[in-house]
C-alpha positions as YAML, in Angstrom:
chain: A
units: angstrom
residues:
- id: 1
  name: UNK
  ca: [-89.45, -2.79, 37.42]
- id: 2
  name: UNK
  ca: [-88.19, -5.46, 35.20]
- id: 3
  name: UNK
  ca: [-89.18, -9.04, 35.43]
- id: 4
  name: UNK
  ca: [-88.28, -11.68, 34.00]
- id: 5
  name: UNK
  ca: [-90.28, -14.23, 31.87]
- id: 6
  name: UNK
  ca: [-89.90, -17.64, 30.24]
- id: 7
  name: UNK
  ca: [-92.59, -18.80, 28.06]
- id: 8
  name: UNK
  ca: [-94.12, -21.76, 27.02]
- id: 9
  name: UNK
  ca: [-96.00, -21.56, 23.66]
- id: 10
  name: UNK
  ca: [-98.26, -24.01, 22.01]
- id: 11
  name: UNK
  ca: [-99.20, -25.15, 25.46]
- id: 12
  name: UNK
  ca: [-103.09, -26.67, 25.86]
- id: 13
  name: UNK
  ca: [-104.23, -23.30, 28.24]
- id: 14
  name: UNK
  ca: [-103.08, -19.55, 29.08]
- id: 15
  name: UNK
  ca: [-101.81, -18.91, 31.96]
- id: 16
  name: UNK
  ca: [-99.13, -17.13, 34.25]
- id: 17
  name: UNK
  ca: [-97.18, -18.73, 37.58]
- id: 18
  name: UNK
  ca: [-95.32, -16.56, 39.46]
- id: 19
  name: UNK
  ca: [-92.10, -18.29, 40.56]
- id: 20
  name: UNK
  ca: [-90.50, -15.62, 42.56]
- id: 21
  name: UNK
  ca: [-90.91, -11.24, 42.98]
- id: 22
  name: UNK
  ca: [-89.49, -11.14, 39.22]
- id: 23
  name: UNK
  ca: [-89.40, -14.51, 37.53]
- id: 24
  name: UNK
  ca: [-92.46, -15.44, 35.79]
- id: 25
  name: UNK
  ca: [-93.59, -18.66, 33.90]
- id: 26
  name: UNK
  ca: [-96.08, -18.24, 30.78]
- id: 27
  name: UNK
  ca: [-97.90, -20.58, 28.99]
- id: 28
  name: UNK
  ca: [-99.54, -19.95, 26.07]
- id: 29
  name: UNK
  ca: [-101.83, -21.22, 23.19]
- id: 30
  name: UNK
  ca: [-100.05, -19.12, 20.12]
- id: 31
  name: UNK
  ca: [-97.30, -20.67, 18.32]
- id: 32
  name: UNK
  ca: [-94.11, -18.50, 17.93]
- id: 33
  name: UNK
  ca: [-94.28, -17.07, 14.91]
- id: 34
  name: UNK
  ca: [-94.46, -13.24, 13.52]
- id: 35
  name: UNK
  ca: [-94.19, -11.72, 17.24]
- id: 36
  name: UNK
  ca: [-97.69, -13.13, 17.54]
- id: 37
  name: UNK
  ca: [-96.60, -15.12, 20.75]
- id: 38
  name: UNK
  ca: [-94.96, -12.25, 22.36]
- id: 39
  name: UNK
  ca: [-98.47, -10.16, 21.90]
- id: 40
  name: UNK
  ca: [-100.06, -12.85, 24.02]
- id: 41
  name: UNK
  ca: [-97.64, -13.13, 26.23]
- id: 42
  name: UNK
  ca: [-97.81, -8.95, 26.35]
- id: 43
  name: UNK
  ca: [-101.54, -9.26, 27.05]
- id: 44
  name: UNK
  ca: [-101.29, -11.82, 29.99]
- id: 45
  name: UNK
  ca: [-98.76, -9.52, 31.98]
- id: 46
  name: UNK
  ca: [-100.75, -6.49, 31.25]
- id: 47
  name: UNK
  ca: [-104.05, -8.63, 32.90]
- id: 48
  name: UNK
  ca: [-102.21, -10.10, 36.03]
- id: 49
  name: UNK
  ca: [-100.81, -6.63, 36.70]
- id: 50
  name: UNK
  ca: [-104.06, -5.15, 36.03]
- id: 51
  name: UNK
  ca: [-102.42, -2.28, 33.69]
- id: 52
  name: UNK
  ca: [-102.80, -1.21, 30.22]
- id: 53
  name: UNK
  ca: [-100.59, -3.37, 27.42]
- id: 54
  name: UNK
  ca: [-98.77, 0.34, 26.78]
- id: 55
  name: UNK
  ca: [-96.77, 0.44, 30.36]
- id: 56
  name: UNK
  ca: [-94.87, -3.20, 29.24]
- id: 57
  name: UNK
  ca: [-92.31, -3.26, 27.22]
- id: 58
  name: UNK
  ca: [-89.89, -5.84, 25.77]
- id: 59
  name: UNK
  ca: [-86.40, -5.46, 26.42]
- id: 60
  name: UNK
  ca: [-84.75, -8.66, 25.81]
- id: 61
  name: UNK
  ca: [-85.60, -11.58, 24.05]
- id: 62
  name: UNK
  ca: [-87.73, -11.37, 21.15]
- id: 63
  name: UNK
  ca: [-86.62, -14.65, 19.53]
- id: 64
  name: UNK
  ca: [-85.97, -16.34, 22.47]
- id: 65
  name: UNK
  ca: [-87.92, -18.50, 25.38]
- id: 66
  name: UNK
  ca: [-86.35, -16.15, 27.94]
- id: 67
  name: UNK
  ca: [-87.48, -12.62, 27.84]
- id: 68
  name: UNK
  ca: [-86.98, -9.60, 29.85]
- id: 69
  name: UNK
  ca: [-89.63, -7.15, 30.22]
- id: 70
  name: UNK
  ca: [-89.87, -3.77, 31.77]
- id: 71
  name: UNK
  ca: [-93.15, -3.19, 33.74]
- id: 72
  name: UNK
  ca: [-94.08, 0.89, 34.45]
- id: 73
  name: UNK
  ca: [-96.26, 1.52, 37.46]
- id: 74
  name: UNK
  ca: [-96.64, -0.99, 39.81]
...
């Protein structure tokens, strides 16, 4: 399944808002730098879908607000 994701770094708390089936809204503390803030953002969806970090994967987007990620095994 892929889904698709627009974060919000450097924002004051982490969390995830579902906006529809597969658009997604994430805020996060990290600042976008190194991939750092596309770990977090990694580690959110792999806790609200209550599966390991290795079943995500980034597709599009890994400079970018707007990301596309491929869930396994929902």
């Amino acid at each position: 399944m892929l889904i698709k994701v627009k974060v919000f770094p450097n924002s004051k708390s982490d969390k995830i808002i579902k906006k529809s089936d597969d658009k997604f809204e994430v805020m996060i503390r990290e600042k976008p730098k190194r991939g750092l803030a596309n770990k977090e953002v990694l580690r959110i969806i792999s806790s609200y879908f209550n599966i390991p970090e290795s079943k995500i994967r980034l597709i599009k987007g890994f400079k970018e607000r707007n990301k596309i990620f491929e869930v396994a095994d929902i």
